[in-house]
VOKOL-857976 format. One line per 4 residues: number of its first residue (from 0); for each residue x, y, z of N, C-alpha, C. Coordinates in steps of 0.05 Angstrom, whole numbers. Layout:
% residues N
NUM) X,Y,Z,X,Y,Z,X,Y,Z  ...
% end
This chain:
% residues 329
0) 78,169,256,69,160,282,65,130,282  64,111,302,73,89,307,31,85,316  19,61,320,-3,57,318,-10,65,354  7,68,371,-7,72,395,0,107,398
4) 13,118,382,13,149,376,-14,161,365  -22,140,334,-41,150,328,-63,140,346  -71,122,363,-93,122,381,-97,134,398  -73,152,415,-62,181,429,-84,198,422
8) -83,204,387,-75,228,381,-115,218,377  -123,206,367,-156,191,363,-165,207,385  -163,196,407,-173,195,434,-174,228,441  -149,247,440,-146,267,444,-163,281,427
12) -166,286,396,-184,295,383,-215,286,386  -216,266,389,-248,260,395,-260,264,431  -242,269,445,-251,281,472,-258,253,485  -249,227,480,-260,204,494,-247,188,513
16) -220,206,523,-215,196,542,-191,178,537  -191,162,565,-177,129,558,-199,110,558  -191,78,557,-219,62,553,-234,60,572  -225,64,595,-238,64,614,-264,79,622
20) -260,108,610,-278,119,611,-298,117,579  -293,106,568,-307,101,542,-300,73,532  -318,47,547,-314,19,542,-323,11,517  -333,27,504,-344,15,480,-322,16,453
24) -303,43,474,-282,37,451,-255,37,457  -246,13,463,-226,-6,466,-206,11,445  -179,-2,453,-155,-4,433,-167,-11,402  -178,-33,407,-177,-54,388,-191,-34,362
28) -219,-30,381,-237,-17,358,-227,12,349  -210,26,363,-183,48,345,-173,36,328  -162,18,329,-137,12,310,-160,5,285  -186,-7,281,-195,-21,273,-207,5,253
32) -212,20,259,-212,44,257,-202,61,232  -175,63,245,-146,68,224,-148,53,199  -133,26,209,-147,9,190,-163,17,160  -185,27,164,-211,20,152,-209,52,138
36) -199,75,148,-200,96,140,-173,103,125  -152,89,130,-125,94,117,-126,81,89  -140,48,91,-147,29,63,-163,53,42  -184,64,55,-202,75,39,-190,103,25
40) -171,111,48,-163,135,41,-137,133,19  -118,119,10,-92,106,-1,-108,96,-20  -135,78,-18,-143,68,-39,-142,87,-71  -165,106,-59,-174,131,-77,-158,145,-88
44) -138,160,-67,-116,177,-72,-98,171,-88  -83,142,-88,-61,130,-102,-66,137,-126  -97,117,-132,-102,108,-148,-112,129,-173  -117,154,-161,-122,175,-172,-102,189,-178
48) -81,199,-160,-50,204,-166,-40,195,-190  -39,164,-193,-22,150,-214,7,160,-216  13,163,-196,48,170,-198,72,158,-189  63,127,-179,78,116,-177,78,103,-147
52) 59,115,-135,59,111,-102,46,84,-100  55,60,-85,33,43,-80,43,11,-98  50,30,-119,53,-4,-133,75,-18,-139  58,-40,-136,74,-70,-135,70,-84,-173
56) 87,-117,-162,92,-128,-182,92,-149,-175  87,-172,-187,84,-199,-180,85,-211,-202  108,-235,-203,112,-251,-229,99,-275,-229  86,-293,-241,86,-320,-245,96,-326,-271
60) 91,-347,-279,86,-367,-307,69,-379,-312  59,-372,-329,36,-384,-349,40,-416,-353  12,-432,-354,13,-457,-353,-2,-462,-382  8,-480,-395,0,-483,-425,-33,-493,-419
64) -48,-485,-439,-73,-479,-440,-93,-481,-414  -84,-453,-395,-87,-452,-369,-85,-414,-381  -123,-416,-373,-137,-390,-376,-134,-366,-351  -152,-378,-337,-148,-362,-315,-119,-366,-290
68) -114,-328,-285,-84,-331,-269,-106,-316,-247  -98,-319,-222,-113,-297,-192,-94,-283,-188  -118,-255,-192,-98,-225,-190,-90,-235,-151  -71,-213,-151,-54,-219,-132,-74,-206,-101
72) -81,-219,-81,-99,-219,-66,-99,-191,-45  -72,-185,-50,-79,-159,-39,-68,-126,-59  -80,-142,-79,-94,-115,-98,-109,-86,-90  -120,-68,-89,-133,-57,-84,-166,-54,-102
76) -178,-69,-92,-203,-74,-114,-205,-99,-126  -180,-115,-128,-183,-133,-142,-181,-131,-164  -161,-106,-178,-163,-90,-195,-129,-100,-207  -124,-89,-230,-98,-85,-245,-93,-59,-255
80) -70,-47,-261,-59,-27,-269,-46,-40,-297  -42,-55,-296,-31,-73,-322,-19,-95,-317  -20,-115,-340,-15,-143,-345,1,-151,-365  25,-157,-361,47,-159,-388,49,-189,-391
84) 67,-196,-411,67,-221,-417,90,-217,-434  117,-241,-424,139,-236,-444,140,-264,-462  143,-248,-489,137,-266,-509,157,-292,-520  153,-309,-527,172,-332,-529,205,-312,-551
88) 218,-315,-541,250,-298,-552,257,-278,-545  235,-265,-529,241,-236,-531,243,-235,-499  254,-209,-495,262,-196,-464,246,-182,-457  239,-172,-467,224,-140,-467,186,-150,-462
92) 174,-135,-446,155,-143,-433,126,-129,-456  112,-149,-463,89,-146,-482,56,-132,-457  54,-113,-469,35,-104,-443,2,-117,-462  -15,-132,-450,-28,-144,-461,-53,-126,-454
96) -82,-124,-481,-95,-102,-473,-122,-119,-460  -130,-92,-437,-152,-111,-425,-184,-107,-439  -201,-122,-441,-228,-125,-459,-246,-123,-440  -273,-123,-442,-297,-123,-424,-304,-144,-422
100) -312,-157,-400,-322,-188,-398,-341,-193,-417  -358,-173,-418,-388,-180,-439,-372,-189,-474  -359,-175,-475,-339,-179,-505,-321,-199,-502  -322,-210,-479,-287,-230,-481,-291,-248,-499
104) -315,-252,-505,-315,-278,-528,-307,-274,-557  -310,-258,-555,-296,-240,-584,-276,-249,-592  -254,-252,-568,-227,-252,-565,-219,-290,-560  -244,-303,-553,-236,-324,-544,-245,-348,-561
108) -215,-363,-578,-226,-388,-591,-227,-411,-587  -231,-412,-555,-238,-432,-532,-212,-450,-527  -213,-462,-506,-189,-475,-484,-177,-500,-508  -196,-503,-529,-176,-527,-547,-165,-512,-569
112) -155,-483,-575,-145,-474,-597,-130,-446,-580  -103,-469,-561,-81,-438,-541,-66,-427,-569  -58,-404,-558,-45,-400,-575,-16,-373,-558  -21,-354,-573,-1,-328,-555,-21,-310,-545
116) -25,-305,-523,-46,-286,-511,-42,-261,-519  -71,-240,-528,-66,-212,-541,-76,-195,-514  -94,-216,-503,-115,-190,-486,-121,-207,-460  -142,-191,-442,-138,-212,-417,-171,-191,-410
120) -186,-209,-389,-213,-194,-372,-206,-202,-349  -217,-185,-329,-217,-191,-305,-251,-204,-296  -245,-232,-287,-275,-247,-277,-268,-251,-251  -282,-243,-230,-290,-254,-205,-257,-258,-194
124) -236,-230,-197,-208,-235,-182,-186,-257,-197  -197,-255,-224,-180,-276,-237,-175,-257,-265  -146,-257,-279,-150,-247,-305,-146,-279,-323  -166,-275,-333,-178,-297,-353,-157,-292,-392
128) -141,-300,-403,-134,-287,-424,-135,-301,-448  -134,-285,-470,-145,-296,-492,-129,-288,-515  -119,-313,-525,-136,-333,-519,-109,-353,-505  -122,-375,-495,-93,-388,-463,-71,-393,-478
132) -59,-392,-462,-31,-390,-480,-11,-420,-473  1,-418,-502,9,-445,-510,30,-464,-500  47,-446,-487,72,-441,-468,71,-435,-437  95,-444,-435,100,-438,-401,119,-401,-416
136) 98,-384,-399,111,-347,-410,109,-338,-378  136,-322,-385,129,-298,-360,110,-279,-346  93,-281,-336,75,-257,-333,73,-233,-312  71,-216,-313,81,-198,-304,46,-184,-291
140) 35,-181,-268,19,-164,-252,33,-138,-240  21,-112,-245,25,-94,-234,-3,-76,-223  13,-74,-197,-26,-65,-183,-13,-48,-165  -43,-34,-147,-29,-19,-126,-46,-34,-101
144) -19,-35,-85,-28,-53,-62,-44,-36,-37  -59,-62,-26,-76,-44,-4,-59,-44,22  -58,-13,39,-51,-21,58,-51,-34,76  -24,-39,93,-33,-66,116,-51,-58,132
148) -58,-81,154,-79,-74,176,-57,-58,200  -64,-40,205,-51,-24,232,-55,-44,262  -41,-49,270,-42,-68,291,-24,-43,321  -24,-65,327,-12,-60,362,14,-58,363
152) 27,-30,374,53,-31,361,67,-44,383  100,-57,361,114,-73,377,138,-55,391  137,-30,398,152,-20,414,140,-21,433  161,-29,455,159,-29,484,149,-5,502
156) 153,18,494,147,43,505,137,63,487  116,80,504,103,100,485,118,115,482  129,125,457,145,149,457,171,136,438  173,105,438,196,105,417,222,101,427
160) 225,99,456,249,102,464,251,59,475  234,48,477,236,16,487,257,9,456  246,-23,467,246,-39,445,243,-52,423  244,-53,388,233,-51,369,231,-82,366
164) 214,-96,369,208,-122,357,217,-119,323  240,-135,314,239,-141,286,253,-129,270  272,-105,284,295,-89,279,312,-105,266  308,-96,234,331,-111,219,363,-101,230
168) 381,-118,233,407,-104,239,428,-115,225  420,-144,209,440,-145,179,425,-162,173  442,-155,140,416,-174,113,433,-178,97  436,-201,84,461,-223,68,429,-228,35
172) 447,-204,21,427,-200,-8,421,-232,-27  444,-244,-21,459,-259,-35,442,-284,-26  453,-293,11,439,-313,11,404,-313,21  399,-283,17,368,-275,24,359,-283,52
176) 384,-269,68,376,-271,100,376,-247,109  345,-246,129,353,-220,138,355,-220,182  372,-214,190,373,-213,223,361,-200,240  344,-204,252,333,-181,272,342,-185,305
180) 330,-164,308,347,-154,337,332,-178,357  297,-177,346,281,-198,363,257,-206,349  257,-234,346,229,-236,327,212,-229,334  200,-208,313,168,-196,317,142,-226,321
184) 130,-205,335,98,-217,338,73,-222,309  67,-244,315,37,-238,292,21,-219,312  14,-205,301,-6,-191,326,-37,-197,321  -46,-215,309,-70,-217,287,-73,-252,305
188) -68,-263,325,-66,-287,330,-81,-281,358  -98,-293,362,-116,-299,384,-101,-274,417  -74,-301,411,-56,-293,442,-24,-291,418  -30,-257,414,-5,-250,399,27,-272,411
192) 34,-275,388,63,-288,390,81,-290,369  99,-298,379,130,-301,354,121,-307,335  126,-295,309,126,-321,283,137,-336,284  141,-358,271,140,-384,276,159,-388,250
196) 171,-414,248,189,-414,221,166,-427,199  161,-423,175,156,-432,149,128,-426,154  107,-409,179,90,-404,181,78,-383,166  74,-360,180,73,-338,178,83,-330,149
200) 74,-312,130,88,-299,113,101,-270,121  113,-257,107,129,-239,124,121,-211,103  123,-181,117,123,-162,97,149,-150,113  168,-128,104,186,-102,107,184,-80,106
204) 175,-66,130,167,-46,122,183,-30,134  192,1,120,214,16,120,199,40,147  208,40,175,192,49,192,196,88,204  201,99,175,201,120,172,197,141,151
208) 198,160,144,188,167,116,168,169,107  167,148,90,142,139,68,121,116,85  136,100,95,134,75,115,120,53,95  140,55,69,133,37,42,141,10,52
212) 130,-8,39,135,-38,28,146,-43,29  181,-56,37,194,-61,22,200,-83,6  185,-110,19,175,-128,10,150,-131,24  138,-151,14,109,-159,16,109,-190,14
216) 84,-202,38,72,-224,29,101,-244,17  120,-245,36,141,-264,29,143,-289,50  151,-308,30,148,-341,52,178,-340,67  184,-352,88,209,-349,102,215,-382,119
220) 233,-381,124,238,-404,145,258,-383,164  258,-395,196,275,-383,216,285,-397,229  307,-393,241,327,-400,254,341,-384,271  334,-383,301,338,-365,319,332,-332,306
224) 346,-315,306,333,-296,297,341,-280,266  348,-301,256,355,-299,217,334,-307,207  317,-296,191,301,-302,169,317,-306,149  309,-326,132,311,-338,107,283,-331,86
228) 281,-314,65,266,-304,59,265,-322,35  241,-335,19,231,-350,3,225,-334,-27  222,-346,-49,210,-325,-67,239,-331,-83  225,-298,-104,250,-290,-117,251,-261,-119
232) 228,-249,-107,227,-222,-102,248,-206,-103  261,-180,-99,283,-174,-112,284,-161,-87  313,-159,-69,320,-144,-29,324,-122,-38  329,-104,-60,340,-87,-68,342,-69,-51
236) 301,-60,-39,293,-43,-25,298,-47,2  312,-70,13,310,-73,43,332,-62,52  334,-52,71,367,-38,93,357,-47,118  387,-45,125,390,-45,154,368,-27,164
240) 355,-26,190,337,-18,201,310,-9,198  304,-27,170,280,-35,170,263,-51,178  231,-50,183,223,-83,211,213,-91,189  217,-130,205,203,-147,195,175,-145,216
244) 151,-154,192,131,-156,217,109,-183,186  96,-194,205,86,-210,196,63,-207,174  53,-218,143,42,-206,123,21,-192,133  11,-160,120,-9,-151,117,-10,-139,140
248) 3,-131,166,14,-124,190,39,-99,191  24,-82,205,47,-48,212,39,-42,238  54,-31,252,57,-8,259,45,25,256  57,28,232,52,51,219,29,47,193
252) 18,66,194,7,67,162,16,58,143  17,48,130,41,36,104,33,55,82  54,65,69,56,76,48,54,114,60  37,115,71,31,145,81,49,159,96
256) 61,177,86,84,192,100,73,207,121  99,213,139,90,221,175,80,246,171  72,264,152,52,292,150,40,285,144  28,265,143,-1,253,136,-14,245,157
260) -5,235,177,-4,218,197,-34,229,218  -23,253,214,-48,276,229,-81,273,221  -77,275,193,-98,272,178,-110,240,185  -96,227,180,-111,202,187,-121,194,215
264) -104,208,235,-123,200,268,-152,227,266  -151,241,249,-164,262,261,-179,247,240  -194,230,215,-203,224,201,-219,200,222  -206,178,223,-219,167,251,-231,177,267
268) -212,193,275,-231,210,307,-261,221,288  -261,226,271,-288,236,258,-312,218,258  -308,191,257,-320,175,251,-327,168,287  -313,168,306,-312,169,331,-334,184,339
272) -332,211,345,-355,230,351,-379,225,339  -379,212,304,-399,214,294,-417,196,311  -405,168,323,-422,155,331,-421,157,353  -413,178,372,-423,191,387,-444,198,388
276) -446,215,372,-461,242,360,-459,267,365  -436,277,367,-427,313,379,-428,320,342  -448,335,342,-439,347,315,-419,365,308  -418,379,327,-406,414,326,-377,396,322
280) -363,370,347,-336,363,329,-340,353,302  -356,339,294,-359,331,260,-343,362,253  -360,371,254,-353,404,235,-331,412,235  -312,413,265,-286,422,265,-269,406,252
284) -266,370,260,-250,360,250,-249,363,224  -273,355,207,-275,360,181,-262,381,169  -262,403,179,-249,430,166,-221,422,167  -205,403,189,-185,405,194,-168,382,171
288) -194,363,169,-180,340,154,-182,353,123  -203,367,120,-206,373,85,-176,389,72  -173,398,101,-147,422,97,-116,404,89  -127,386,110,-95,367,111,-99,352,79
292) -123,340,74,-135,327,44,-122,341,23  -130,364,17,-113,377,-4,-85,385,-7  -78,388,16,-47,393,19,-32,366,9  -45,335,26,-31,319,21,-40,318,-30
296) -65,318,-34,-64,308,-59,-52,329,-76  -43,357,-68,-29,360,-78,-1,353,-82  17,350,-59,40,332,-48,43,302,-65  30,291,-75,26,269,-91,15,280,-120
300) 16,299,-130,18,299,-156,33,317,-172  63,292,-163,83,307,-183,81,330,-209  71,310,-226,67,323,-252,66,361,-242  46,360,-224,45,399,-224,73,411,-212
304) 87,400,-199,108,417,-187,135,416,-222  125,392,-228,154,398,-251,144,402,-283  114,416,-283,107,426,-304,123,458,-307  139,466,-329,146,485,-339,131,512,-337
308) 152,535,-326,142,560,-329,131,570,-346  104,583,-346,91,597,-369,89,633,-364  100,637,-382,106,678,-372,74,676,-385  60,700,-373,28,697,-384,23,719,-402
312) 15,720,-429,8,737,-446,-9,764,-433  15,790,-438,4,812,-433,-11,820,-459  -44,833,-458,-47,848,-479,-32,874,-483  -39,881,-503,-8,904,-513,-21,934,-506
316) -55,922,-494,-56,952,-492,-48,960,-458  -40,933,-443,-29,932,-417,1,932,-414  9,933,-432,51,939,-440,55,963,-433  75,968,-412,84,995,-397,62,1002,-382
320) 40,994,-369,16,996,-351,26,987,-316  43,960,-325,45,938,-305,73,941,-295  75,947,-271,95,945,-250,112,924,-254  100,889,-257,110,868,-242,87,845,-260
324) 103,827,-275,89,805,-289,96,779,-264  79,769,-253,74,748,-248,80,720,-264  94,710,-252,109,678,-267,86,660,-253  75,647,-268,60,622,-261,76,596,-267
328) 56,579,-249,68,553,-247,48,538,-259
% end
């Protein structure tokens, strides 16, 4: 569902109308809403999952005896999944182990003795490593990113049938251009408008499915309606008819596939009534979202669907008793 579907679907579950009849809650404060309940909800889940959903990668280079690098700002937590480091000759990526701040000194033989980094702490959104390293090295961040803010969608009509602000319709891998049908809006700007060239950073997001990433947080210059995309990030994931929309900015939920979609307005809408105060909907929705909750964390944890058949040990005094052995999963 597209962000003025899921405010539809808010409004309809929580019994509040249009804004008119309930001024206190605007568009704005739906979406704001979503937002706040999708971050929280993708946060936990991913991160608990561990299967691959969610994460990103971000390279820099290490600056000779230059300690602290800043985890990548839209981390979830401010957190890492891991921190590699490729070693002077080698290709192959050194995964460096992380220590407890209270111990880092253990590890650290201060900023006048760099050497090859073994280990790294996280201080205040920065991984600090130890001990700094002596070289300009590859470094490698892998995290799971938070989703964007749900904004105001850029289709022209409810229902999907208008016009798509940002409709990729060709992309040149080579010289890292991508064309859209019409430059999307920042929607995050006082008096929403065009991005602008070398302004705005840009994300891709794939507006069906999964409604994943496909890039993120990329610098651009424009020229009529070709983006020139900055970086060295890798297009791999981009196709034709995927939108550009400006960083940290959707439409859709990012990352959360469209059977989820339910769960998340009716999760809002919960928070809606609450401050209402209708209890009896607390109760319903809740039943409805806990239901959708497990369905989706099961749906996200591979590992159980391609764990191997186990035939289950009959005792022998139940051999020729039993009709029908049950195959478990």
């Amino acid at each position: 569902m597209r962000s003025d579907e899921l405010t539809d679907r808010i409004r309809k579950a929580s019994d509040i109308g249009d804004a008119t009849a309930w001024p206190d809650f605007p568009e704005s404060r739906l979406l704001q809403e979503l937002t706040e309940r999708h971050q929280q909800l993708m946060s936990n889940e991913e991160i608990r999952a561990r299967a691959g959903y969610g994460v990103k990668e971000q390279l820099l280079t290490t600056t000779s005896g230059l300690q602290l690098y800043r985890v990548p700002d839209r981390a979830v937590g401010g957190a890492l999944e891991k921190l590699e480091i490729q070693l002077p000759g080698q290709t192959r990526w050194t995964r460096l182990e992380r220590v407890d701040v209270a111990g880092a000194e253990d590890y650290d033989p201060g900023p006048t003795q760099p050497g090859t980094p073994e280990c790294y702490a996280i201080k205040d959104g920065y991984a600090e490593l130890y001990p700094a390293p002596n070289a300009a090295l590859p470094l490698r961040f892998t995290f799971y990113i938070r989703p964007s803010q749900i904004v105001t969608s850029q289709c022209s009509t409810l229902g999907g049938n208008g016009v798509v602000r940002g409709l990729i319709t060709a992309l040149n891998k080579v010289a890292r251009t991508v064309t859209v049908n019409v430059v999307p809006f920042d929607q995050l700007l006082a008096a929403p408008a065009a991005i602008t060239s070398a302004n705005q950073q840009l994300d891709i997001v794939r507006p069906s499915g999964t409604f994943a990433l496909s890039m993120y947080s990329v610098p651009q210059t424009l020229a009529g309606s070709v983006f020139t995309l900055g970086g060295t990030d890798s297009m791999d994931r981009v196709q034709v008819g995927d939108c550009v929309r400006a960083a940290d900015q959707a439409d859709w939920p990012t990352g959360l596939p469209e059977e989820a979609h339910r769960m998340l307005a009716n999760r809002a809408a919960m928070q809606i009534v609450s401050d209402i105060g209708i209890d009896e909907k607390i109760t319903t929705l809740g039943a409805i979202v806990q239901a959708d909750l497990e369905r989706f964390r099961e749906n996200r944890s591979p590992q159980v669907k391609s764990a191997p058949k186990v035939i289950p040990v009959v005792p022998m005094a139940l051999r020729g008793r039993m009709s029908r052995v049950r195959w478990l999963r």
